[in-house]
DRENDO-1510 file (C-alpha; in Angstrom, 1 decimal, always signed):
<recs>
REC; n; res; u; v; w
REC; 1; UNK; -0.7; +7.7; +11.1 .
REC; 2; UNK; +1.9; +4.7; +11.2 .
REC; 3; UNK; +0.9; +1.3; +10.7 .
REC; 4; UNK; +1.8; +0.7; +14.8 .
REC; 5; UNK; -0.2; +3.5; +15.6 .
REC; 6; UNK; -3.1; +2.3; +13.9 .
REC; 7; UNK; -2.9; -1.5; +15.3 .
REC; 8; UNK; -2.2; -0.4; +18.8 .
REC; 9; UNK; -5.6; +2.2; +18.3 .
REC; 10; UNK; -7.3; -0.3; +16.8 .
REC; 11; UNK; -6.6; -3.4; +19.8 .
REC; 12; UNK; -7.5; -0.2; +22.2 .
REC; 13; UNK; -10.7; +0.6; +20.3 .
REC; 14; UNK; -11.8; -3.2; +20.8 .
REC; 15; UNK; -10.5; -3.5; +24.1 .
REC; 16; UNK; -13.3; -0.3; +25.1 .
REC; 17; UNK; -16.1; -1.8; +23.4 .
REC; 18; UNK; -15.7; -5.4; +24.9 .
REC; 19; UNK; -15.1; -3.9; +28.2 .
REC; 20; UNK; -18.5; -1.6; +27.8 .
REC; 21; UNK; -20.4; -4.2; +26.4 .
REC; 22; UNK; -19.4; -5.9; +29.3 .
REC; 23; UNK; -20.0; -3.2; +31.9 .
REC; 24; UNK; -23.6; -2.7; +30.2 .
REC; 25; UNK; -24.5; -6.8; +30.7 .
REC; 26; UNK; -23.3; -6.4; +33.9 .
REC; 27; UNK; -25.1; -3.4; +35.3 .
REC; 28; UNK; -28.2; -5.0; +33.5 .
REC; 29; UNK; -28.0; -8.4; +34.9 .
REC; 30; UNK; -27.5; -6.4; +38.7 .
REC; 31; UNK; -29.9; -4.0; +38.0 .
REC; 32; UNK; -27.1; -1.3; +38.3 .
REC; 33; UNK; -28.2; +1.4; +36.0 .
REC; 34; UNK; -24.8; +3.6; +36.9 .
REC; 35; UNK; -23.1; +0.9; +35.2 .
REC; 36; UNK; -25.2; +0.1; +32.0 .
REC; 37; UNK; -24.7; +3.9; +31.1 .
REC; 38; UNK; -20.8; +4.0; +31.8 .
REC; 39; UNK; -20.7; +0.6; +29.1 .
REC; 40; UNK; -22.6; +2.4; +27.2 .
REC; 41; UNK; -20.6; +5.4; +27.3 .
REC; 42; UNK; -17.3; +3.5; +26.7 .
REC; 43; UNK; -18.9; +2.1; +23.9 .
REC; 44; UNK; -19.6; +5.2; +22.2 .
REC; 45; UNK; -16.4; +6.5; +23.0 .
REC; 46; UNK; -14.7; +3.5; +21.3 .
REC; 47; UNK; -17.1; +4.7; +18.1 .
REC; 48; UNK; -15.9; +8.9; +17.9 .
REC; 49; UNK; -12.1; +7.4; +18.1 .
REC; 50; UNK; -13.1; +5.3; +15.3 .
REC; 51; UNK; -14.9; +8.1; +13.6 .
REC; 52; UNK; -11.9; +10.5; +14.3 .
REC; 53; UNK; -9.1; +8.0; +13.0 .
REC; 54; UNK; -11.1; +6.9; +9.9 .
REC; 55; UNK; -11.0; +10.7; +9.3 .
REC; 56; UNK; -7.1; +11.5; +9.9 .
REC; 57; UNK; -6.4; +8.3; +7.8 .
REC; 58; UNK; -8.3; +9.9; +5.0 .
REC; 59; UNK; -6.2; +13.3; +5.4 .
REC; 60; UNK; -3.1; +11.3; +5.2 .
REC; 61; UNK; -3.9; +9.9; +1.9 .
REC; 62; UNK; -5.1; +13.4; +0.5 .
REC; 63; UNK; -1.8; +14.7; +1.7 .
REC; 64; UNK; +0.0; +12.0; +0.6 .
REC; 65; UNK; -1.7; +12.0; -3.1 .
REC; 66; UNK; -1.5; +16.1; -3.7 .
REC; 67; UNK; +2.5; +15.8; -2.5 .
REC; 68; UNK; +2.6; +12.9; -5.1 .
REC; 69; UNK; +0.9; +14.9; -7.6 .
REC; 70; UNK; +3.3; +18.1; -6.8 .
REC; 71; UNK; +6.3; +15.6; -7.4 .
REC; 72; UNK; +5.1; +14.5; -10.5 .
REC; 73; UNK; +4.2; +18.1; -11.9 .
REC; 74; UNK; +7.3; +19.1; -11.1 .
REC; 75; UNK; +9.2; +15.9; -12.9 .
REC; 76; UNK; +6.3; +16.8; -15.3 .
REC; 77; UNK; +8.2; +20.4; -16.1 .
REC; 78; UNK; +11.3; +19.6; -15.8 .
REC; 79; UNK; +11.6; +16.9; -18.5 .
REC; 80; UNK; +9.0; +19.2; -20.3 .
REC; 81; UNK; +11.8; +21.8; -20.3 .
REC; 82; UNK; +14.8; +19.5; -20.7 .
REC; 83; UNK; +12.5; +18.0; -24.5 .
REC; 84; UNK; +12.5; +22.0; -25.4 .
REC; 85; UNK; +16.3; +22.2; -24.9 .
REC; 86; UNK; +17.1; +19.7; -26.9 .
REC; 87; UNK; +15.5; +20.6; -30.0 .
REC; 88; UNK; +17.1; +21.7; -32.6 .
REC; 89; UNK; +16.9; +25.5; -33.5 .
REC; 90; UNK; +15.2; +26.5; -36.9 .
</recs>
């Protein structure tokens, strides 16, 4: 996930639980049960987006480490090799 990605979610994620906080104070002050439950709702829904990006961040940095890891390995070998090459025969 890019860094844009992530602030735009993040301001979006905020933005839902202000505005459900907000719809649940308001249904509660007017007695509007209807609307306490969709705050509520959008509240929760601002949580499992959380929950899911927290996730696919963590993916991305397994990804990212076990490519690293490959790279190295590789590097790893072929210097390996190269060290075996270069001695001298007895």
């Amino acid at each position: 996930m890019t860094d844009h990605k992530t602030a735009t979610s993040v301001h979006k994620r905020f933005a839902d639980t202000v505005a459900g906080k907000a719809r649940e104070i308001a249904g509660a002050i007017t007695g509007n049960d209807e609307l306490v439950e969709e705050g509520r709702l959008q509240r929760e829904g601002a949580r499992a987006d959380e929950s899911r990006i927290t996730q696919e961040a963590r993916e991305d940095r397994e990804r990212l480490i076990d490519q690293k890891n490959a790279e190295l390995e590789a590097e790893f070998r072929r210097l390996e090799n190269h060290a075996e090459q270069e001695r001298p025969c007895r």
